[in-house]
N, C-alpha and C positions, 0 to 999 in steps of 0.2 A: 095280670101282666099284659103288655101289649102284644107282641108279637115274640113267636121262640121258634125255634130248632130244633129237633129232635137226631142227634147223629149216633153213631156208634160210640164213641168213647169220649175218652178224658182229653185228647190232643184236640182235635177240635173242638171239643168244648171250648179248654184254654185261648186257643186263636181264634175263636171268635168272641169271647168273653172280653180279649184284650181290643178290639176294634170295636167293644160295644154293642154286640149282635148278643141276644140272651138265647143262650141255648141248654141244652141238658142230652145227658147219657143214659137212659138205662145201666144199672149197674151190675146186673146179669150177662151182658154180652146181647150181638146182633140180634141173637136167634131165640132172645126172651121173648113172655110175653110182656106187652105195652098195657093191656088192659089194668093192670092195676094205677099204671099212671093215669087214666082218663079222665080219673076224677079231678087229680089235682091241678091238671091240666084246662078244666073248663073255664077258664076265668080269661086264657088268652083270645086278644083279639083273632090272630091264626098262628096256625102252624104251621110248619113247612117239615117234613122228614126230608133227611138227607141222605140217600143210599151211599153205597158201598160195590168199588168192581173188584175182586177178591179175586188176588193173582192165581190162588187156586181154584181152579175149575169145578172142582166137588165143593169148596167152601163156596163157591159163586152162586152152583146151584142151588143150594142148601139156604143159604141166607137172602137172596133176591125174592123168595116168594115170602119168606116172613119180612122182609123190609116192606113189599107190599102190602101184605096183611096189616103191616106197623099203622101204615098209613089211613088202611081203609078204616081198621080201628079208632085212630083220633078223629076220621073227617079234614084230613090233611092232603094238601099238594103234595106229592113225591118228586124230589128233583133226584139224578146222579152225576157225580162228577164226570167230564170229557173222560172216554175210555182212555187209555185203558187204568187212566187214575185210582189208586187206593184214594178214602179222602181225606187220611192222612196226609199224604203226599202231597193232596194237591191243593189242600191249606197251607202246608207248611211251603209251596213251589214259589209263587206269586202273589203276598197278600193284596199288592197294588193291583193285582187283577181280579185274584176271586174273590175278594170280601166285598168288591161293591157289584158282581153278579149276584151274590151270596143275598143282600140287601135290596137288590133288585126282586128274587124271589118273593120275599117276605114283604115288597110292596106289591106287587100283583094281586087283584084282584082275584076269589075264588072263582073256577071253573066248575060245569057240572060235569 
């Protein structure tokens, strides 16, 4: 494939599936491991993982250092939504604004 997403669930997969953006969930939850996807994942041109700011503070902690893990795992850009956004929420806020940030990431150039 050419370029994906990697976010926490099924919502945003949805909305950004429907704007054309290819993305996928893990279907363990945030705080799975990614490694088993990497396989099936080498074929994209890049990735982007899309974190998560979890209005709970213990769930924040808890899931931020595995969403970065997520990333270092693929070889992926980590982006997160404007705090204090769930990214549910903030797919579902504004498509007319954040699907073409959203598309912006996924044209960027990788960083080292």
């Amino acid at each position: 494939t050419d370029r994906i997403a990697v976010v926490k669930g099924e919502i945003p997969v949805m909305v950004l599936d429907r704007f054309g953006i290819k993305a996928c969930a893990p279907n363990a939850g945030e705080s799975s491991s990614i490694a088993p996807w990497k396989e099936k994942l080498l074929l994209a041109k890049k990735i982007i993982v899309i974190g998560d700011w979890d209005a709970d503070p213990v769930a924040r902690n808890q899931v931020i250092p595995k969403t970065r893990e997520r990333a270092d795992i693929l070889g992926a850009e980590l982006y997160f939504p404007p705090e204090p956004y769930d990214l549910d929420d903030w797919v579902l806020s504004d498509p007319d604004i954040v699907i073409p940030i959203i598309k912006q990431y996924l044209r960027q150039k990788m960083t080292d």
